[in-house]
C-alpha positions as CSV (number, residue, x, y, z in Angstrom):
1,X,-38.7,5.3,-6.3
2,X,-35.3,6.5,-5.6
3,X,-32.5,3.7,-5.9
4,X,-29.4,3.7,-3.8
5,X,-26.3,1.3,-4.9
6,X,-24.0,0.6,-1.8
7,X,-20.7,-0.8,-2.5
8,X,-18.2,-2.5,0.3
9,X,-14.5,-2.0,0.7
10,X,-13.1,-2.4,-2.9
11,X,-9.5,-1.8,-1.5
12,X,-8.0,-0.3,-5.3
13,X,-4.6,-1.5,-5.7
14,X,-1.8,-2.7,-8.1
15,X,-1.7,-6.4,-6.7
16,X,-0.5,-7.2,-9.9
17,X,-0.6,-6.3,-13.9
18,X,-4.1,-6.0,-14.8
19,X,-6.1,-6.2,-11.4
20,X,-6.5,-2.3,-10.3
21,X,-7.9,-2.5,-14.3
22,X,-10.0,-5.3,-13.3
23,X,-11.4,-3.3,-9.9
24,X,-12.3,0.0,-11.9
25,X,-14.0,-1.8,-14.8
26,X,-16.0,-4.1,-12.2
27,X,-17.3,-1.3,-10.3
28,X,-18.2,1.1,-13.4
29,X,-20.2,-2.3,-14.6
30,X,-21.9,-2.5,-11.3
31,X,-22.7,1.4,-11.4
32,X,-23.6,1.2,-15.3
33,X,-26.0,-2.1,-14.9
34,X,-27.8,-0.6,-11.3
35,X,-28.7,2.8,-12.9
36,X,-29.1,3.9,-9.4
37,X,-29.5,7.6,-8.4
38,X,-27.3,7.5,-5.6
39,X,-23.8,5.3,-4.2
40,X,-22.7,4.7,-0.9
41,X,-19.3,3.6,-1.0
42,X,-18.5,2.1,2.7
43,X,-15.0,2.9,3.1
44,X,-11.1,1.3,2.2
45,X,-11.6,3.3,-1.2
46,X,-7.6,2.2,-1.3
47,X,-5.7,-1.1,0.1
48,X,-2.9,0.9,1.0
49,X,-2.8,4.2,3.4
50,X,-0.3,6.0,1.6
51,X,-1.3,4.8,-2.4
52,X,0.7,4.5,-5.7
53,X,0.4,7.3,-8.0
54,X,-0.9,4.4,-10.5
55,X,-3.7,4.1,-8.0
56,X,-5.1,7.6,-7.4
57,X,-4.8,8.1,-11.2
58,X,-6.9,5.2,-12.0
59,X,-9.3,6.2,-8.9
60,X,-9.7,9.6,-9.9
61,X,-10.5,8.7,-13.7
62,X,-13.4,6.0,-12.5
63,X,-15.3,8.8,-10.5
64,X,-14.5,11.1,-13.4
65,X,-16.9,8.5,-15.2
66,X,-19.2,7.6,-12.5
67,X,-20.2,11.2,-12.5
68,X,-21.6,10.7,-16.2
69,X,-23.8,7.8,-15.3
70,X,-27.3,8.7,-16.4
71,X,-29.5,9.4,-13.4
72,X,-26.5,9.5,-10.9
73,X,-26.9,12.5,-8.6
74,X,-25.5,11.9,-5.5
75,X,-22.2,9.8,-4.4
76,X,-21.1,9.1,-0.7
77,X,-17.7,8.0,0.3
78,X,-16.8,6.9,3.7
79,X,-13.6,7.4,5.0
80,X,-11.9,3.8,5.8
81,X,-9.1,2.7,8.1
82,X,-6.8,1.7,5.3
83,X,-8.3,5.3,3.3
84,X,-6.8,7.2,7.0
85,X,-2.9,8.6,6.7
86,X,-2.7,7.7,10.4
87,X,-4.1,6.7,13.4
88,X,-5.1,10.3,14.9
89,X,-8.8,10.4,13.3
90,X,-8.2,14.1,11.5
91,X,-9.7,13.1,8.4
92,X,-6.3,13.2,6.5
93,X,-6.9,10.9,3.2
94,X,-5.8,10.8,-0.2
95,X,-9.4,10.4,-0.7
96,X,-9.1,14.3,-1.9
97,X,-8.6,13.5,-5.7
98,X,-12.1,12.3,-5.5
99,X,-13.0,16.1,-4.3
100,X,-13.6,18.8,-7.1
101,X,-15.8,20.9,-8.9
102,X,-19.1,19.1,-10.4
103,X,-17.8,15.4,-9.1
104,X,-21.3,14.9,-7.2
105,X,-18.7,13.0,-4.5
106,X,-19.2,13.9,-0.7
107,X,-16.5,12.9,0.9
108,X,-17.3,11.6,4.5
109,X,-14.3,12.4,6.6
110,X,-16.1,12.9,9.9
111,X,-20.0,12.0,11.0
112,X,-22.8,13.9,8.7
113,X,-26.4,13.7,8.8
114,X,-28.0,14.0,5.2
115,X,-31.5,15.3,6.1
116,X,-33.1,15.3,3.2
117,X,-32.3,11.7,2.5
118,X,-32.9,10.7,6.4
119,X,-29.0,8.9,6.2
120,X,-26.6,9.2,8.7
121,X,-23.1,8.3,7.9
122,X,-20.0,6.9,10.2
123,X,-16.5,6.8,9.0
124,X,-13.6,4.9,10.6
125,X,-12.7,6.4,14.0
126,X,-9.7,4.4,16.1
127,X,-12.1,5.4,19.4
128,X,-15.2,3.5,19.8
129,X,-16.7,5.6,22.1
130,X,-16.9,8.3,19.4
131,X,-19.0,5.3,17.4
132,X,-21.3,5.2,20.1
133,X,-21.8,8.7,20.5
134,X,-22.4,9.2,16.9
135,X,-25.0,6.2,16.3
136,X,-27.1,8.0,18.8
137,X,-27.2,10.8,16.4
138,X,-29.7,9.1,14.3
139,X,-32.8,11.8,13.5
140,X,-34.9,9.0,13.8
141,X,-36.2,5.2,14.0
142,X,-36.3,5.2,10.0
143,X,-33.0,6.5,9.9
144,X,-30.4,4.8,8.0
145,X,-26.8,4.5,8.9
146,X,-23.7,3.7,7.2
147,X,-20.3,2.6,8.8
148,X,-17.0,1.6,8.3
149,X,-16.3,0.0,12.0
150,X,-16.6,-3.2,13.2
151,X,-19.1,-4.7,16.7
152,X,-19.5,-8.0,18.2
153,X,-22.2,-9.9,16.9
154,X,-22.8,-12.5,19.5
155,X,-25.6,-14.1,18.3
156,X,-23.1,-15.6,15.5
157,X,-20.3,-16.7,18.2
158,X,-17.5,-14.6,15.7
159,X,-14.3,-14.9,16.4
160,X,-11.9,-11.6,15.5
161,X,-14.0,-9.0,15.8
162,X,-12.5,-7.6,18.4
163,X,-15.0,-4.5,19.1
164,X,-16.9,-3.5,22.1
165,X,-20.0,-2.3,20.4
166,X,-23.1,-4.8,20.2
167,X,-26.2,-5.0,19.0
168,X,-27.7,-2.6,21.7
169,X,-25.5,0.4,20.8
170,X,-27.5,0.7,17.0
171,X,-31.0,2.6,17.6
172,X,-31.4,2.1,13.7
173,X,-30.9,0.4,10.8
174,X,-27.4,0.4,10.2
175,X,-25.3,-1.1,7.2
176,X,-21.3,-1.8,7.9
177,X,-17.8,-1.9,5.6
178,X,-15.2,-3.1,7.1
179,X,-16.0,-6.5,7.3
180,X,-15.2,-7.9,4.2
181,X,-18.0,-11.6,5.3
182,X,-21.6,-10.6,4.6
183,X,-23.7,-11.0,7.6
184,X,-27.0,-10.0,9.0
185,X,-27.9,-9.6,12.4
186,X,-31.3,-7.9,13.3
187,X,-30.9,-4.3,12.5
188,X,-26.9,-4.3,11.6
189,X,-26.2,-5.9,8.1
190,X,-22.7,-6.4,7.1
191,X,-22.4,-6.1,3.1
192,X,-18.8,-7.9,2.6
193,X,-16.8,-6.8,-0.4
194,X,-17.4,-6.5,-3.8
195,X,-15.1,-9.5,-4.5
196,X,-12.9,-11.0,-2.9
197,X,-9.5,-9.8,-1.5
198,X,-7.0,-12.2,-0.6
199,X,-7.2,-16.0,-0.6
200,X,-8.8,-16.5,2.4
201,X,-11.9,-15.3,0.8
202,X,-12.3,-17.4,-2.0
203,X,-15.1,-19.5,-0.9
204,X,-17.4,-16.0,0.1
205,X,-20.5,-15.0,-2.3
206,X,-19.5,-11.3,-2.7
207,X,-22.5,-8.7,-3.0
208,X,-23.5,-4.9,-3.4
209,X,-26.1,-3.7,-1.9
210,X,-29.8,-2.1,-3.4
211,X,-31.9,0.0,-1.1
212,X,-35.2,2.3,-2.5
213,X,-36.9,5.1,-1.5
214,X,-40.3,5.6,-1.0
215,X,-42.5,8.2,0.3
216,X,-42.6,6.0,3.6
217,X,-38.7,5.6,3.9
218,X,-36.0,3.4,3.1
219,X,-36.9,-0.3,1.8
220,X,-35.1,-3.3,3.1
221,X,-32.2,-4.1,1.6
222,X,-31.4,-6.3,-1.2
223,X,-28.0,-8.1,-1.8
224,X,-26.9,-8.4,-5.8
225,X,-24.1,-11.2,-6.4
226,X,-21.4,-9.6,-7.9
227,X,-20.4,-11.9,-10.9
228,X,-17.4,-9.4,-12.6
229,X,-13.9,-8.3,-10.7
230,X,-11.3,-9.8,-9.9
231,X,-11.2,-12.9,-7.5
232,X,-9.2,-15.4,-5.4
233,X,-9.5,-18.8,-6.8
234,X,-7.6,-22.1,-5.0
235,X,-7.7,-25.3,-7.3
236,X,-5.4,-28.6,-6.6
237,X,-3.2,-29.0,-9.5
238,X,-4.7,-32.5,-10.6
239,X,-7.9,-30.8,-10.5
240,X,-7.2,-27.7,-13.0
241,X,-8.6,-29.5,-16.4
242,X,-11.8,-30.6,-14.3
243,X,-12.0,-27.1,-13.0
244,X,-11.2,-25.3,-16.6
245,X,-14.4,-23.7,-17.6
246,X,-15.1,-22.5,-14.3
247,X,-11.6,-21.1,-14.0
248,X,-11.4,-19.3,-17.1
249,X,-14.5,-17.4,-16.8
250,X,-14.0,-14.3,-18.6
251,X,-16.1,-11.9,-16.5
252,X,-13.2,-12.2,-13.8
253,X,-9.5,-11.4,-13.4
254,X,-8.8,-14.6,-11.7
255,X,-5.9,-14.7,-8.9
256,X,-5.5,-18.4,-9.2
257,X,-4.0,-20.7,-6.5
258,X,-2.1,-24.1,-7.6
259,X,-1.8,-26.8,-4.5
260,X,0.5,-28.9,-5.3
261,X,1.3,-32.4,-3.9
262,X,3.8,-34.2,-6.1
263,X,7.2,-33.0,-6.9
264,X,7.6,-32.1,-10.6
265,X,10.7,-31.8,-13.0
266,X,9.3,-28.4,-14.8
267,X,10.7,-25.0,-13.1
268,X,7.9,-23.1,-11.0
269,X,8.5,-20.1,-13.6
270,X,7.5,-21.9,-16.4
271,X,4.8,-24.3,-14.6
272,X,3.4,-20.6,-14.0
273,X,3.4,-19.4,-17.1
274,X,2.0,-22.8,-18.8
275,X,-1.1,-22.3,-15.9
276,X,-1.8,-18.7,-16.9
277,X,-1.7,-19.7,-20.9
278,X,-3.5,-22.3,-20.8
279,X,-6.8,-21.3,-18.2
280,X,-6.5,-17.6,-19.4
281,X,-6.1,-16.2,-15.8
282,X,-4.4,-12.8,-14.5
283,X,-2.3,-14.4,-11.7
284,X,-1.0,-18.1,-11.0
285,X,0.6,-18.6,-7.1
286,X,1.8,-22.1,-6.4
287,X,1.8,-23.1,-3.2
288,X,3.1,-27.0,-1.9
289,X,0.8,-28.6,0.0
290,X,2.4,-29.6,3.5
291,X,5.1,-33.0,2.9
292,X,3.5,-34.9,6.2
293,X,0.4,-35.2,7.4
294,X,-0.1,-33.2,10.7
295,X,-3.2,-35.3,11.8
296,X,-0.9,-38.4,12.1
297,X,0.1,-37.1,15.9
298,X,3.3,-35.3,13.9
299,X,4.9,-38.3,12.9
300,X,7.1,-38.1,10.1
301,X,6.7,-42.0,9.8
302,X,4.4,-45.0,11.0
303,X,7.5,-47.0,11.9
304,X,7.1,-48.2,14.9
305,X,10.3,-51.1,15.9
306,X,7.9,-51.9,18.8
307,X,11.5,-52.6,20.9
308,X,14.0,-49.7,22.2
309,X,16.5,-49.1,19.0
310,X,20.4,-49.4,20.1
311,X,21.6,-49.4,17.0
312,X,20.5,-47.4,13.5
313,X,21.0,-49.6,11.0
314,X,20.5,-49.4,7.1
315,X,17.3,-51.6,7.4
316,X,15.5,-49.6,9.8
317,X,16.0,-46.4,8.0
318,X,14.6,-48.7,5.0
319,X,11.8,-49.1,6.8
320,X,11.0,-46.0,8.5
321,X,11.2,-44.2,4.8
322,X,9.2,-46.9,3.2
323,X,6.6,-46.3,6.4
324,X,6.8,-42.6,6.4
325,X,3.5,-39.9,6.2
326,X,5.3,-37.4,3.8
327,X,3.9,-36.9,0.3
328,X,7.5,-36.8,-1.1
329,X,8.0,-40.1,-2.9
330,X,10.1,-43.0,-1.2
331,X,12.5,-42.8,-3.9
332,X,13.6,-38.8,-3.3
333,X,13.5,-39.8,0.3
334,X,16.7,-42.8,-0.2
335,X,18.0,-40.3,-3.4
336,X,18.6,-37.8,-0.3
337,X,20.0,-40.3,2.1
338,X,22.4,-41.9,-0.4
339,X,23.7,-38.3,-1.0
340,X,24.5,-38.0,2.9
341,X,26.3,-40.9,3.0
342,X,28.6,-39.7,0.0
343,X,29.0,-36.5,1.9
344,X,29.9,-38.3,4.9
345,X,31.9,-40.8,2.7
346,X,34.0,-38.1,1.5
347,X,34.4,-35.6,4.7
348,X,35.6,-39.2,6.1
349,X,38.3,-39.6,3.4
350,X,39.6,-36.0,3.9
């Protein structure tokens, strides 16, 4: 059997110190542990259109050892939206480094049909129509394709797909980039990333892909949990020491999230810094969590003086701050009024 590894949008970039480092070494791993005899890479090589020098460096070195691999003939890369220049589908791509002598790297700028292989493969193109055109090109039934576009999976009820191409338009077996969710839907299967990408995705199970060749065709495909790479990690604040061993796992770069709900006396620089020592993790972001509760019909407080007010007093304020939905404590709450009074003591006095 022939093995094919197939790898979704690892978006290479300098997020941070560390994290293009953690990309490359995850995805020589992935290579290294698969001992596959060819890779599919399914577009968005790069996060950025127009890359750092850091990145193409760090790019070109990986394929420089992917090409060493024992048993690794063959590798595909798809051309990606965020891999395109521009918008005008002319193949322009600083996917080019990837491109030299004895690399075993095809570049797929535009459609191309690999016979031999029976695989069909479908960069990004801004016109849909051109997708549809191209899908038809499939040799045959056992064909399999590759894409880097998006279509409207009904079946699911998706929201922000935005693409006009369904289900009907794929006469074969087709696997998507793109997408960074992993789905399946009859014939189309949508791999997701590698790892995850930006916050949102922190709750995902990320996957590669494993496909084999027999003398019948193509296999069905198999998804592998990626467990190495960097990842997107949210965790309450009060909840980091419960969470410790699972947020310090060493086979990740970990782009760690704080919530935070109380108001602390210790400088967000060095709460940061004290995070990243202590759980061992590439990245800390602290974010507040919101100071009311939205669900309470956007009240700030539950006051409610049941008669019309004429007059503001000091003992309804009292009340409405000792009755209010915001997570800030009562006491900043009067510090903060007793400090408008002075100012409004003092512009009275001048």
């Amino acid at each position: 059997m022939s093995k094919c590894l197939i790898i979704g949008d690892t978006h290479y970039d300098t997020k941070c110190e560390g994290y293009l480092e953690s990309q490359l070494n995850a995805t020589l791993k992935i290579v290294k542990d698969q001992s596959p005899k060819y890779v599919v890479f399914l577009g968005d090589i790069f996060h950025h259109r127009k890359p750092t020098p850091e990145v193409i460096v760090g790019v070109h070195n990986l394929f420089k050892e992917l090409r060493l691999v024992s048993g690794l003939t063959r590798i595909y890369v798809l051309r990606g939206n965020h891999d395109s220049q521009n918008r005008s589908d002319d193949g322009l791509t600083a996917l080019e480094v990837l491109d030299y002598p004895g690399s075993k790297v095809n570049l797929i700028k535009h459609t191309y049909i690999d016979s031999e292989l029976n695989m069909l493969f479908i960069p990004h193109y801004e016109d849909e129509d051109v997708i549809k055109k191209h899908l038809l090109s499939a040799p045959n039934s056992k064909t399999i394709a590759f894409g880097h576009f998006s279509y409207s999976p009904e079946c699911f009820g998706l929201q922000g797909f935005e693409s006009s191409l369904k289900l009907k338009d794929f006469p074969c077996r087709t696997i998507l980039g793109h997408i960074h969710k992993s789905l399946k839907d009859d014939k189309v299967t949508i791999l997701g990333t590698p790892w995850s990408t930006n916050y949102g995705e922190c709750d995902h199970d990320h996957y590669v892909g494993i496909i084999n060749k027999t003398k019948t065709g193509w296999g069905a495909l198999s998804k592998v949990k990626v467990n190495v790479g960097p990842r997107y990690y949210e965790a309450p604040y009060d909840s980091l020491d419960a969470m410790r061993e699972d947020i310090s796992d060493g086979n990740h770069f970990t782009m760690l999230r704080v919530l935070i709900d109380k108001f602390t006396e210790t400088p967000p620089n060095i709460l940061r810094a004290e995070i990243e020592n202590k759980f061992k993790v590439g990245h800390v972001d602290l974010k507040f969590k919101p100071v009311y509760h939205a669900d309470l019909n956007n009240r700030l407080s539950n006051y409610d003086p049941g008669t019309p007010i004429t007059t503001i007093d000091g003992g309804i304020i009292k009340r409405y701050i000792e009755e209010q939905a915001s997570t800030i404590p009562t006491e900043r709450l009067e510090e903060g009024l007793n400090l408008i009074r002075e100012h409004a003591d003092t512009e009275d006095i001048g």
